[in-house]
C-alpha positions in Angstrom: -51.6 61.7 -14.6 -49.3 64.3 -13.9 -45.6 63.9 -14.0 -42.4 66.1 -12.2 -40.9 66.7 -15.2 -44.2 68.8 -16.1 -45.5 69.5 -12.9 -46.1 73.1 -12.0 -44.3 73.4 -8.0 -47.1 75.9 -7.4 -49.9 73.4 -7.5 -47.9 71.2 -4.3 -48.0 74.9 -2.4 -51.9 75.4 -3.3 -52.8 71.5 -2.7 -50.4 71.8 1.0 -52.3 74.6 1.8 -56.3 74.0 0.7 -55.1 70.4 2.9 -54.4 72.1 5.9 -57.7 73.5 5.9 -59.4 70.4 5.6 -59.9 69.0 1.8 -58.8 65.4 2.1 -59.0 65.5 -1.9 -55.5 68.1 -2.2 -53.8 64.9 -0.8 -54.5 62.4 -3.2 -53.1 65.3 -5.4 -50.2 65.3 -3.3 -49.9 62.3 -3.0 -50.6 60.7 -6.8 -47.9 63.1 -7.9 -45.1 61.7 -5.4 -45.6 58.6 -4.2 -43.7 56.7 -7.1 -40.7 58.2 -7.4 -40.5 58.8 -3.3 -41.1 55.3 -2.4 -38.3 54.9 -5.1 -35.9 57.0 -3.9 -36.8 55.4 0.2 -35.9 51.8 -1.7 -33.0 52.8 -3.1 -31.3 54.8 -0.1 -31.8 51.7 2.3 -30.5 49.6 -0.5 -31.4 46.2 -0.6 -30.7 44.7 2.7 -32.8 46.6 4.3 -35.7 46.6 1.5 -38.1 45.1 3.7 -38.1 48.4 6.0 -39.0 50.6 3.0 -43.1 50.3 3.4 -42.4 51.7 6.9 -39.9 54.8 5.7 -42.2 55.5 3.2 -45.4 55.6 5.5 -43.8 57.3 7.8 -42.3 60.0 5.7 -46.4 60.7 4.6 -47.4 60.5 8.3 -45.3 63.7 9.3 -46.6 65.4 5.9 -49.9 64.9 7.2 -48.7 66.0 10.7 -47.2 69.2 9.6 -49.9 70.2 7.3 -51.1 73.2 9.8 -47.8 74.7 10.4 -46.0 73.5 6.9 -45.5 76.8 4.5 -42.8 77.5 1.5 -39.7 78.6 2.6 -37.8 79.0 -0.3 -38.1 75.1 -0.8 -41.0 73.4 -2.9 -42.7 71.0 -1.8 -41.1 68.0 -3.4 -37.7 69.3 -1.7 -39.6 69.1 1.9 -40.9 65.8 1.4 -37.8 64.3 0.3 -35.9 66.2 3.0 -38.5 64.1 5.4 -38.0 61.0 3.6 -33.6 61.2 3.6 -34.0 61.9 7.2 -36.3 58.9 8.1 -34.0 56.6 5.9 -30.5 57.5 7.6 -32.5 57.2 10.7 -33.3 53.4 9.7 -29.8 52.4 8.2 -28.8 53.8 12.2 -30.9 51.6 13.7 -29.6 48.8 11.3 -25.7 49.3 12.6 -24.8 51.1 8.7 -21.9 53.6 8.8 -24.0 56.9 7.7 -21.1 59.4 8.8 -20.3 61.9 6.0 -17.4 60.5 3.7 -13.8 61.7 3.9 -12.4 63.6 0.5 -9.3 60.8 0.2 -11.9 57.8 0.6 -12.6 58.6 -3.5 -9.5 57.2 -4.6 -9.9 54.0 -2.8 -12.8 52.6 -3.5 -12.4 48.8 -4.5 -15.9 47.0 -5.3 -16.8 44.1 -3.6 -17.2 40.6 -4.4 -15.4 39.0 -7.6 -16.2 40.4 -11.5 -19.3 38.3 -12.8 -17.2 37.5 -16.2 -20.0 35.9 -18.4 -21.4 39.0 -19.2 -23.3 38.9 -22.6 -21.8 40.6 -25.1 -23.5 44.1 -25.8 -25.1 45.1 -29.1 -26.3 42.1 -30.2 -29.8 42.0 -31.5 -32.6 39.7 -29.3 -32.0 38.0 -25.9 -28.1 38.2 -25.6 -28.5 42.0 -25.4 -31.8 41.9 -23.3 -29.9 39.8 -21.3 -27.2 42.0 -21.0 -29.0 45.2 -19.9 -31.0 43.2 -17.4 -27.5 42.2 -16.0 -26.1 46.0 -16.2 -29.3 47.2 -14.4 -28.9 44.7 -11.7 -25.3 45.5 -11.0 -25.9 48.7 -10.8 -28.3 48.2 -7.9 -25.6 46.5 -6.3 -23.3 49.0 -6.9 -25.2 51.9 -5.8 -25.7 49.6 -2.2 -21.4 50.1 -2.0 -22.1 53.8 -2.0 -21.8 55.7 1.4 -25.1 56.7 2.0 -23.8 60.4 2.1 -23.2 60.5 -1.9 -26.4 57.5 -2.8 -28.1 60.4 -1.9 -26.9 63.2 -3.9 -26.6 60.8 -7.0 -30.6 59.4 -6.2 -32.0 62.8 -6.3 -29.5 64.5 -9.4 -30.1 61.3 -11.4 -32.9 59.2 -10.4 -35.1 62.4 -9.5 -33.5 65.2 -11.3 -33.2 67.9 -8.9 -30.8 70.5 -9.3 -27.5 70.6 -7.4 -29.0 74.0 -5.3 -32.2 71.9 -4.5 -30.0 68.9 -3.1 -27.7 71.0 -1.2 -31.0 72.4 0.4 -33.1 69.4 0.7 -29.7 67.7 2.6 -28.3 71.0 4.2 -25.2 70.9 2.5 -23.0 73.6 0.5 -23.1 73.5 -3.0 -19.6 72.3 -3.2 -20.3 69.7 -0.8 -22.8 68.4 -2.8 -21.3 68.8 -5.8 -18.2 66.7 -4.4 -20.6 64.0 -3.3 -22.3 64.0 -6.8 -18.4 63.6 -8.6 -17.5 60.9 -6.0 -20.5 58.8 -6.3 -20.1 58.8 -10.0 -16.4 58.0 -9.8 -17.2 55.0 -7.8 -20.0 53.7 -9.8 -17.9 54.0 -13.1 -15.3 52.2 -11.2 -17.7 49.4 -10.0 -19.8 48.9 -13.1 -16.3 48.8 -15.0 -15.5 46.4 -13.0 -18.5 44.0 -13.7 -19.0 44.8 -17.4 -16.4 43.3 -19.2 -16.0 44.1 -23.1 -16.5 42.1 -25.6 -13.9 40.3 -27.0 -12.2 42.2 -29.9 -13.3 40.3 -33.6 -9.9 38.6 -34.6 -8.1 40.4 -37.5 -7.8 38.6 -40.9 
C-alpha cells in the first residue's frame, strides 16, 4: 500500500490524467492513496456534532473529482492539494448549512480563548506503567478531539492539514487561498488554543511529598 509520506505527487498527475481518458483502474489508485486520511481530515473539520454528515462530505468531495476529471490539470498544486481544497470547501459549506460561525477569526480573539465546560480533574496520573497510563492517553486523545471542536473552523483547518496531514505552510496557504502569513497566524493561534485547552484538562500529577 502506498503511503503520502512516500508517495511520489507525480503518479496522482499520471493516474488524473490516464482517468480522464477512460481507465477506471487510475482511480482506485487515486483513490486507495487518499481516501483515509481525506475522510479523516472531512471528520475532523465538521467535528463531532456534525459527524453523521461526514459520509456525505466525503462522497461528495470524490463526486466532483470524478466530475472534473476532463478539464482537471496541475496548476502548480498536486493533486492531494486539489482534493483537499474540494473537500475544505464542501465541509464549510456543511458547518453553513448547520448555523456554525465559519467567518475568518479576528487577530485579538487569540488571547481570549477560555475552553468550555469544567476541567475533568480525575485524570490518571501520567507515566505509570499498565492501565493508569493507557487510561490516561485514551483520556488526552479524547480531549483533544473536543478541543480541536472549540477551534474556529478557520485555524482547525490549517492545524488538520500541518499536523494531521503534514502539508507544508505554502501548500495550505494554496489549498485555502490564504497568504502565508495568514496561515501561518492561523497555524500559531490554533496551537495557542489547544495548549491552553488541553492544559486546562490535563492536570499534573501531584508532586511525591518530600521526606
Amino acid at each position: 500500500m502506498v503511503t503520502a509520506a512516500v508517495a511520489d505527487p507525480a503518479d496522482d498527475d499520471r493516474w488524473m490524467a490516464a482517468f480522464a481518458r477512460g481507465d477506471a483502474a487510475a482511480f482506485d489508485r487515486l483513490y486507495a492513496r487518499h481516501h483515509q486520511p481525506l475522510y479523516r481530515f472531512i471528520r475532523r473539520m465538521l467535528g463531532r456534532e456534525l459527524q453523521a454528515q461526514a459520509d456525505e462530505v466525503f462522497q461528495d468531495t470524490w463526486m466532483r473529482v470524478v466530475q472534473a476529471r476532463e478539464r482537471w490539470a496541475p496548476q502548480g498544486a498536486t493533486f492531494r492539494t486539489w482534493l483537499f481544497t474540494l473537500a475544505h470547501h464542501r465541509a464549510i459549506d456543511q458547518l453553513r448549512k448547520s448555523g456554525r460561525e465559519v467567518a475568518p477569526p479576528e487577530e485579538a480573539e487569540a488571547g481570549e480563548f477560555v475552553p468550555a465546560g469544567e476541567p475533568w480533574l480525575d485524570w490518571p496520573a501520567p507515566g505509570r506503567p499498565g492501565h493508569d497510563d493507557v487510561l490516561f492517553w485514551r483520556r488526552a486523545g479524547e480531549r483533544l478531539l473536543a478541543c480541536l471542536d472549540e477551534l474556529p473552523p478557520a485555524q482547525r483547518a490549517v492545524f488538520l492539514l500541518h499536523h494531521d496531514d503534514g502539508q507544508s505552510l505554502d501548500d495550505i496557504a494554496q489549498a485555502l487561498s490564504l497568504g502565508f502569513e495568514t496561515a501561518k497566524s492561523r497555524l500559531r493561534y490554533a496551537m495557542a488554543k489547544l495548549r491552553m485547552c488541553m492544559g486546562a484538562y490535563l492536570q499534573p500529577p501531584l508532586a511525591e511529598p518530600t521526606r
